[in-house]
C-alpha positions as a Markdown table, in Angstrom:
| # | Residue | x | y | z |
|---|---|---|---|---|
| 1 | Unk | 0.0 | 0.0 | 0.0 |
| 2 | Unk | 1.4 | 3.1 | -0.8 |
| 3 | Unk | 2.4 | 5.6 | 2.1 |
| 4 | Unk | 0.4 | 9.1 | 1.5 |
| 5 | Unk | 2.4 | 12.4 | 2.9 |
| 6 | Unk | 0.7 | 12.9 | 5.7 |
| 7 | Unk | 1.4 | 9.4 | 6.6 |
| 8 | Unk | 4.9 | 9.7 | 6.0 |
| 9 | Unk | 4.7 | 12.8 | 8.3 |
| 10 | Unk | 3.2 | 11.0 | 11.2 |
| 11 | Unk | 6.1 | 8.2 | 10.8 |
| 12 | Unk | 8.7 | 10.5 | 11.0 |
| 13 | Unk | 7.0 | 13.0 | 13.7 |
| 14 | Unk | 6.3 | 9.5 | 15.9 |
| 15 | Unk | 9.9 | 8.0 | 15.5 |
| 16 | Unk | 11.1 | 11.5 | 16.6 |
| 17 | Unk | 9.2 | 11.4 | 19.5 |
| 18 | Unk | 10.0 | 8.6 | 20.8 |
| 19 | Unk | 13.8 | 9.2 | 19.6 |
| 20 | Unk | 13.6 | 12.3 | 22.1 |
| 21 | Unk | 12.1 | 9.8 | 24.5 |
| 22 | Unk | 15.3 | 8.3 | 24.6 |
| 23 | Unk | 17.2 | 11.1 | 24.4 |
| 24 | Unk | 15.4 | 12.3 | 27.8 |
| 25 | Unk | 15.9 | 9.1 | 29.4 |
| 26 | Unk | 19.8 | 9.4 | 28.7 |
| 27 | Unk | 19.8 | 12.7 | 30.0 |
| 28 | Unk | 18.2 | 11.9 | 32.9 |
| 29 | Unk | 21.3 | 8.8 | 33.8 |
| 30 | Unk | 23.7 | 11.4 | 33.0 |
| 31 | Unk | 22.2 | 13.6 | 35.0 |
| 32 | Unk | 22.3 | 11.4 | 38.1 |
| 33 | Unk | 25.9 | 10.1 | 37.1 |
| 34 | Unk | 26.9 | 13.9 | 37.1 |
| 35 | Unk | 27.1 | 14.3 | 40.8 |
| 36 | Unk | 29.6 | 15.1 | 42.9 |
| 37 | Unk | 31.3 | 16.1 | 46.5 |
| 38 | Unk | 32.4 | 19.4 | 46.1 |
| 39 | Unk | 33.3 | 19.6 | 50.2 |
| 40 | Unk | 35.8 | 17.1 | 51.2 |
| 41 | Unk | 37.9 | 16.6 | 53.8 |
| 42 | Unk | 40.9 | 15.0 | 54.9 |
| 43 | Unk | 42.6 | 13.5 | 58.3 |
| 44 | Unk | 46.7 | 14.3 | 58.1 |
| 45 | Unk | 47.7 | 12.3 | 61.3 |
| 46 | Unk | 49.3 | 9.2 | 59.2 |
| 47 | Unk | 48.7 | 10.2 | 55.7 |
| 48 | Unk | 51.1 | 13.0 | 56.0 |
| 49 | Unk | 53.5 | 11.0 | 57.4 |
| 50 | Unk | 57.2 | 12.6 | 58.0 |
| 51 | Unk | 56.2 | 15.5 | 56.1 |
| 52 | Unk | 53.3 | 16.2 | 58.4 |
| 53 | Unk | 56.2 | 15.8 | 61.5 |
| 54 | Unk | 58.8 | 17.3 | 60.0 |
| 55 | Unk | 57.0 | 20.5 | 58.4 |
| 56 | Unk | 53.4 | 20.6 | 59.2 |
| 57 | Unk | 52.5 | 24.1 | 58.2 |
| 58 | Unk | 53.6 | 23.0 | 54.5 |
| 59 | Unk | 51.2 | 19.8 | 54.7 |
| 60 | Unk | 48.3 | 21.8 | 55.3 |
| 61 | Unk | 48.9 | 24.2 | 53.1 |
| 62 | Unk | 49.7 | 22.0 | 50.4 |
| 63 | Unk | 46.0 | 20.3 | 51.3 |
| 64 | Unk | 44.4 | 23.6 | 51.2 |
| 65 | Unk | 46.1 | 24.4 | 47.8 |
| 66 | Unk | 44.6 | 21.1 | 46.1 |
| 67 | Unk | 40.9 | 21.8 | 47.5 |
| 68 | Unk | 40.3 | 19.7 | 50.7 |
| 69 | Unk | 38.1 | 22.5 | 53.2 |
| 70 | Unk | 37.7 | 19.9 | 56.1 |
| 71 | Unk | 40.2 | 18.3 | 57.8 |
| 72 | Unk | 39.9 | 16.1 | 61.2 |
| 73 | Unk | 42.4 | 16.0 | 63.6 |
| 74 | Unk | 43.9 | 16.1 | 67.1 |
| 75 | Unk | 47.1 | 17.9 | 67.1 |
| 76 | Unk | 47.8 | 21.5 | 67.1 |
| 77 | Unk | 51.6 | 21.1 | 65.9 |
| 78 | Unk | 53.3 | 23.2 | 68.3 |
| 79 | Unk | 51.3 | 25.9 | 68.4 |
| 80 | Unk | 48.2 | 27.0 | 70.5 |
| 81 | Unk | 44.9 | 26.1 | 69.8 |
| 82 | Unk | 44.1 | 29.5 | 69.3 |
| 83 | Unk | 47.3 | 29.5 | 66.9 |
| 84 | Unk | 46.7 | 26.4 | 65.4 |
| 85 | Unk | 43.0 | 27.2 | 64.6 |
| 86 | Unk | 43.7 | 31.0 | 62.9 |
| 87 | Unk | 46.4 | 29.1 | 60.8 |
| 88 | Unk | 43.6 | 27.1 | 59.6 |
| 89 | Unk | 41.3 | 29.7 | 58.8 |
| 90 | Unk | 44.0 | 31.5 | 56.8 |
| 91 | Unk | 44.1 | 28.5 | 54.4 |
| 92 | Unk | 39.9 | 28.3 | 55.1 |
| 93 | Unk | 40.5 | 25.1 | 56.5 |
| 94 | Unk | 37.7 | 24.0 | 58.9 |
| 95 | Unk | 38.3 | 21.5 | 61.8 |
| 96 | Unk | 34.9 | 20.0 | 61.7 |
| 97 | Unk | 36.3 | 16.3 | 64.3 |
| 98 | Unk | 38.3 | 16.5 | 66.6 |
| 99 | Unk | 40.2 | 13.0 | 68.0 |
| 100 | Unk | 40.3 | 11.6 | 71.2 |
| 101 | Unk | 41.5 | 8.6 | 73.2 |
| 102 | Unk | 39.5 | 5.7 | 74.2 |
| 103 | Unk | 41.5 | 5.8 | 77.0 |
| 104 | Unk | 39.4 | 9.6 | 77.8 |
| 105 | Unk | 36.1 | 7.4 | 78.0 |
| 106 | Unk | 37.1 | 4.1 | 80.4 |
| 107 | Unk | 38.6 | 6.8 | 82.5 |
| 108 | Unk | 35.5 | 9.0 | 82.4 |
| 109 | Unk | 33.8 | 5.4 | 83.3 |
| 110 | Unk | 35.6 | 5.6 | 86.3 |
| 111 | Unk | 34.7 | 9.4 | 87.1 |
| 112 | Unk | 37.2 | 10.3 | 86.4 |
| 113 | Unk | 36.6 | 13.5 | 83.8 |
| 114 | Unk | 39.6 | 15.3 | 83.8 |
| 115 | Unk | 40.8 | 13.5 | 80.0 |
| 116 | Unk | 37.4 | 13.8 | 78.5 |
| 117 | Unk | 37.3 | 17.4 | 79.9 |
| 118 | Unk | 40.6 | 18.1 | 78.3 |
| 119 | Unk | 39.3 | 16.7 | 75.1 |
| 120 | Unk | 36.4 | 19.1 | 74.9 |
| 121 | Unk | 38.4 | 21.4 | 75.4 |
| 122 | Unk | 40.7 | 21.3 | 72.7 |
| 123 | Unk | 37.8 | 20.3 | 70.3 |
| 124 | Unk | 36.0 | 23.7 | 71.4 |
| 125 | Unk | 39.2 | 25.5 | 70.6 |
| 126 | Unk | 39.9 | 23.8 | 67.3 |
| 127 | Unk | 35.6 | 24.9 | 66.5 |
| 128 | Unk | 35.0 | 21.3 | 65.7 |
| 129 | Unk | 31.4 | 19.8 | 66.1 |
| 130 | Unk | 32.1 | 16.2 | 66.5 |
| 131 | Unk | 34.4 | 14.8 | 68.9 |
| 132 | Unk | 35.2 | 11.0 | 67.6 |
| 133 | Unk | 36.4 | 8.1 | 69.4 |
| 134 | Unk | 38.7 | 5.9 | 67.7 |
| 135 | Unk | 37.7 | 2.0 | 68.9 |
| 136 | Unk | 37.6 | 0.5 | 71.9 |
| 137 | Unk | 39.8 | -1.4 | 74.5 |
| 138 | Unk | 40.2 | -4.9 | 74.9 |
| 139 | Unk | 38.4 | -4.8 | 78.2 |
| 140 | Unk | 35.0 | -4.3 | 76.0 |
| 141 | Unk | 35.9 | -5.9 | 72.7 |
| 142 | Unk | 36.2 | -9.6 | 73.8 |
| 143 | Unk | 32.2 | -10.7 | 74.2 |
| 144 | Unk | 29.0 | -9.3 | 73.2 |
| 145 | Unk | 28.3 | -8.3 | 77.3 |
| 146 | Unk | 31.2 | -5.9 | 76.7 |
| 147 | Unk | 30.2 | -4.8 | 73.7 |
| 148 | Unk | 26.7 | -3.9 | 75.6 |
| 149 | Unk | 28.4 | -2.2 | 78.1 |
| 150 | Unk | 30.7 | -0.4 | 75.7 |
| 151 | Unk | 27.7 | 1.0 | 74.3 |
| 152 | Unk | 26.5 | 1.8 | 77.3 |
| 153 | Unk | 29.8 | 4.1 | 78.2 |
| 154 | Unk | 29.1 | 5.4 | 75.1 |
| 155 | Unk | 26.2 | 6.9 | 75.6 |
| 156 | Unk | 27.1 | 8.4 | 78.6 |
| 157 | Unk | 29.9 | 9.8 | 77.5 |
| 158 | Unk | 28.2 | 11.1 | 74.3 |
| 159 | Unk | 25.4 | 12.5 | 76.9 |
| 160 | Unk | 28.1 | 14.2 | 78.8 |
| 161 | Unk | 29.6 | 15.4 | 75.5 |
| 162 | Unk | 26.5 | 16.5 | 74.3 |
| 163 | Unk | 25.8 | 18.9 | 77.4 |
| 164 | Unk | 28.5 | 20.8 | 76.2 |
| 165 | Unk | 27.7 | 21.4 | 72.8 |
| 166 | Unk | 29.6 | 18.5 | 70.4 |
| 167 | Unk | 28.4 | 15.4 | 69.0 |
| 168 | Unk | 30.2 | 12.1 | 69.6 |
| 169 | Unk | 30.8 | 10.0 | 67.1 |
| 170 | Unk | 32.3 | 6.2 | 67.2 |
| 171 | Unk | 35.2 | 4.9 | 64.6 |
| 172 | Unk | 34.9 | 1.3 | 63.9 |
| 173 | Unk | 37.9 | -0.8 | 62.6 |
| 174 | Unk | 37.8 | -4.1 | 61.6 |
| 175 | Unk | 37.2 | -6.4 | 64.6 |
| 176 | Unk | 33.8 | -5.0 | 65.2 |
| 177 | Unk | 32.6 | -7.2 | 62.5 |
| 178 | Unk | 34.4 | -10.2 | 63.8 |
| 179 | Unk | 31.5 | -12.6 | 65.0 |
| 180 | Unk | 31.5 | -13.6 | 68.7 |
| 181 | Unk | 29.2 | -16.2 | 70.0 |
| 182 | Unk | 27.2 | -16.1 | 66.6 |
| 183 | Unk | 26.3 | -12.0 | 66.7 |
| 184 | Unk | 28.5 | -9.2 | 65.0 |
| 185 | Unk | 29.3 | -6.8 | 68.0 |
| 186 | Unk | 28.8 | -3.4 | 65.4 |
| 187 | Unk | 25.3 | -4.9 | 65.0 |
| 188 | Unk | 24.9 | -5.5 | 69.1 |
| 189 | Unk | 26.9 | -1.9 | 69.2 |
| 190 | Unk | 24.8 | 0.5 | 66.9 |
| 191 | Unk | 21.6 | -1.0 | 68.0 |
| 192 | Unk | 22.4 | -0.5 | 71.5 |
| 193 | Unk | 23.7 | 3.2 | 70.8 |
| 194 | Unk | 21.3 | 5.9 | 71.4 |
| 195 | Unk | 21.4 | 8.2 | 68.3 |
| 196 | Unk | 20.7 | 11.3 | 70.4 |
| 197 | Unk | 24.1 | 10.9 | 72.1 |
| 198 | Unk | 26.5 | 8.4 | 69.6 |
| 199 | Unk | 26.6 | 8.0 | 66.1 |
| 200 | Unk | 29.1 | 6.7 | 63.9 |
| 201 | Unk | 31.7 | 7.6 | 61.9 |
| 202 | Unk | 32.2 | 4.6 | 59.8 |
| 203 | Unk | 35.7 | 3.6 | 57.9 |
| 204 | Unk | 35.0 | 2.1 | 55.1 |
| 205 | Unk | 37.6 | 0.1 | 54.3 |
| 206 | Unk | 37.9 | -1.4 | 57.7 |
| 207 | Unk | 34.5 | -2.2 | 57.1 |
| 208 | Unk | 35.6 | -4.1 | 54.6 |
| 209 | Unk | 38.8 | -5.3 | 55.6 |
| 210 | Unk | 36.5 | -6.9 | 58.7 |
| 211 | Unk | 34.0 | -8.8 | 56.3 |
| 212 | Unk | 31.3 | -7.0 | 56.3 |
| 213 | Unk | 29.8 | -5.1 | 53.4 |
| 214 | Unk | 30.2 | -1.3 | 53.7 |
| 215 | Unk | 26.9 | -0.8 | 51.7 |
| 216 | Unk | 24.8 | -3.1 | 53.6 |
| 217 | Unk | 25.8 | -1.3 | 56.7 |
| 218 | Unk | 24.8 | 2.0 | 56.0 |
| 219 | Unk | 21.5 | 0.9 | 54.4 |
| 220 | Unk | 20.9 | -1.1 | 57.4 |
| 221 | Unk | 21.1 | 2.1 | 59.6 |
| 222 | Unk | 19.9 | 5.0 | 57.9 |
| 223 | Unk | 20.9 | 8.3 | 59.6 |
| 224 | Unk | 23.9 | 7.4 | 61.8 |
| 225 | Unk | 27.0 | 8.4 | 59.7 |
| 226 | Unk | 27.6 | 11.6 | 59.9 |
| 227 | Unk | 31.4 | 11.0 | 58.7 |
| 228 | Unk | 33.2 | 8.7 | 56.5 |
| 229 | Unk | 36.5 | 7.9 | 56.5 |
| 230 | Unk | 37.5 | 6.8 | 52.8 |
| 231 | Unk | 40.6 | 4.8 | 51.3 |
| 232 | Unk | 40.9 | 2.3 | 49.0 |
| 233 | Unk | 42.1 | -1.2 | 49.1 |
| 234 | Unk | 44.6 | -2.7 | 47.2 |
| 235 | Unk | 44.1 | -5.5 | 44.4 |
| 236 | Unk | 46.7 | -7.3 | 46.4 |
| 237 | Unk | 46.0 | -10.8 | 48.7 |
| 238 | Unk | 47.2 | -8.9 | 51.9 |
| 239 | Unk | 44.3 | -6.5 | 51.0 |
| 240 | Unk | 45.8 | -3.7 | 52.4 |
| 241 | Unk | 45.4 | -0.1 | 52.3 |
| 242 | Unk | 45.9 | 1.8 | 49.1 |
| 243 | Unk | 45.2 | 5.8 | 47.5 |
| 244 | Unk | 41.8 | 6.8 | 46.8 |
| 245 | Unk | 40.8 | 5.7 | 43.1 |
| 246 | Unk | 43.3 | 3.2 | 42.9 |
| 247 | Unk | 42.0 | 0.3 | 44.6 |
| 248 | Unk | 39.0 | -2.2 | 44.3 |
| 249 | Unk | 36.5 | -0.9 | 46.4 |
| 250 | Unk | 33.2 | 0.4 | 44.5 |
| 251 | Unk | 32.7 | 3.6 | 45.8 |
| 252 | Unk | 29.6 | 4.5 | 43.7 |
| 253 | Unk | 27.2 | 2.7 | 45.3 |
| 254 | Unk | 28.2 | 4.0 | 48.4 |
| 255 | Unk | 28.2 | 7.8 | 47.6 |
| 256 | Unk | 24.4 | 6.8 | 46.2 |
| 257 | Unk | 23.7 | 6.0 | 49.8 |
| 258 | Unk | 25.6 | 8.3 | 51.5 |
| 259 | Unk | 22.8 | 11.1 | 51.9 |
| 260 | Unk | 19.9 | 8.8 | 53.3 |
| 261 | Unk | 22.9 | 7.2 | 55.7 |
| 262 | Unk | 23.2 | 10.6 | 57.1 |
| 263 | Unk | 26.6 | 11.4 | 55.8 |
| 264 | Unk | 27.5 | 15.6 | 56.1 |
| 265 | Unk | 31.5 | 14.8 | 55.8 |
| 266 | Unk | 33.8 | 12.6 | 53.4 |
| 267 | Unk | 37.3 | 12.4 | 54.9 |
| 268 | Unk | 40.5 | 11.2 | 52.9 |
| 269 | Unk | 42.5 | 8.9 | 54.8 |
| 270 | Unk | 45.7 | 6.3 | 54.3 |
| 271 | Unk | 47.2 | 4.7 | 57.7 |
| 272 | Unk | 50.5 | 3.7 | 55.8 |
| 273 | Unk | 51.0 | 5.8 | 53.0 |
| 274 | Unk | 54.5 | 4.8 | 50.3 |
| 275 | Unk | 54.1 | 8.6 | 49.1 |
| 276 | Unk | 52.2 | 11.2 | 51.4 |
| 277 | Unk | 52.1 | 13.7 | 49.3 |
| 278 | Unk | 51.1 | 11.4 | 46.2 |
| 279 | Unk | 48.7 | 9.9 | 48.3 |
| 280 | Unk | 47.0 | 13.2 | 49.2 |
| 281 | Unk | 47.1 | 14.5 | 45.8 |
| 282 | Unk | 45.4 | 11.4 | 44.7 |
| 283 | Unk | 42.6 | 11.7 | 47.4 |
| 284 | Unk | 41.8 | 15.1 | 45.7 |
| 285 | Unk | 42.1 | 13.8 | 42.7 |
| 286 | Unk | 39.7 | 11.5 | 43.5 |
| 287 | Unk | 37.0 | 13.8 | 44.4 |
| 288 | Unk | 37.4 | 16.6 | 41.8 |
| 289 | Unk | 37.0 | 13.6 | 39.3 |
| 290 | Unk | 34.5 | 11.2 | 40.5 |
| 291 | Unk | 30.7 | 11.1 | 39.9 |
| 292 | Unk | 28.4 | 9.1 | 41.0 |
């Protein structure tokens, strides 16, 4: 049959239709894969290495130079917090966490407040929000009671904190996904952790250094990571630590997830760095080219 003009006209007006169908839908997944983290941070202590010891004005200026605005740490280098914190603002470099020992929270167990009061302290003058606590002690970490009661200290602590204007926040590493008696203690841990007082600041890769699956976990509790610690992993059977970008750990899918797990800070880190300053270049590398 043969095709009249106005038929012809309709073919051609359908097809482009729908070929701008497509063309929307494409724009739309490039759209979404066009995001990125324009505030990121970074924590010096071990990925600066000698240099950070030896000359750690340069470090920081150097991370200010390639973009990082956020850096955690606790350390004022020799100078006074006061000092330490308009040095920082000259670069516009904002302490938003501040470290402290675990050590500060089984003493504070004790009642004894004089670390934990120290702590504060310096986090106030550094004008940090969250104070973090890096793991626990072996006196908690051994059963799923102590793991409870850990918690429990915790909380406390984080009330105490709280009183005083910060947020306290919890660092895993890799043993609080090591199963004891058939339960995961970061499962027995954040469930037991009241969000009003403790929340986490999860490490990713010790996440998965520890078996578990970094996604899962921040699904699983929505809200609680106000922080995460980022570096890679190496392709290596030792799986150990390796730059940002250059590893095998998916970091898409976790970015996806970040916002409805809460997360407000993404912080570069490497424990044993080959190259410091390679390794910090390559974490803002990372960020200025990665979408998700």
């Amino acid at each position: 049959m043969e095709i009249t003009k106005y038929m012809k006209k309709l073919i051609i007006t359908a097809l482009a239709i729908a070929g701008l169908g497509t063309f929307c839908t494409l724009s739309a997944a490039d759209k979404e894969a066009t995001r990125q983290v324009k505030t990121f941070g970074i924590i010096p202590k071990r990925i600066g290495g000698e240099w950070l010891q030896k000359d750690p004005k340069a470090v920081y200026a150097y991370i200010a130079q390639l973009g990082y605005r956020e850096v955690e740490r606790n350390d004022n280098y020799g100078m006074t917090p006061a000092e330490c914190k308009k040095f920082l603002d000259g670069l516009k470099l904002k302490t938003v966490i501040w470290g402290m020992a675990a050590s500060d929270i089984t003493a504070f167990a004790e009642g004894k407040t004089e670390g934990i009061d120290s702590s504060i302290a310096q986090c106030k003058a550094a004008g940090a929000k969250y104070f973090v606590c890096y793991s626990t002690t072996n006196n908690y970490s051994q059963t799923i009671q102590g793991w409870r009661d850990w918690a429990a200290l915790l909380n406390k602590a984080g009330e105490y904190v709280a009183k005083r204007g910060l947020k306290l926040i919890y660092h895993n590493h890799a043993g609080e996904f090591a199963p004891i008696d058939g339960q995961i203690p970061y499962d027995v841990l954040v469930s037991a952790l009241n969000p009003k007082f403790c929340n986490l600041e999860l490490d990713v890769y010790w996440a998965l250094k520890g078996g578990a699956d970094p996604l899962a976990v921040m699904q699983k509790y929505p809200g609680r990571f106000p922080v995460l610690h980022l570096k890679d992993m190496s392709k290596g059977e030792d799986k150990t630590f390796e730059d940002m970008g250059y590893g095998i750990i998916d970091y898409k899918p976790i970015f996806q997830a970040a916002k409805v797990a809460g997360v407000k800070h993404f912080i570069i880190e490497h424990d044993k760095p080959a190259d410091s300053k390679r390794s910090i270049e390559r974490g803002a590398e990372f960020f200025k080219t990665f979408r998700y």
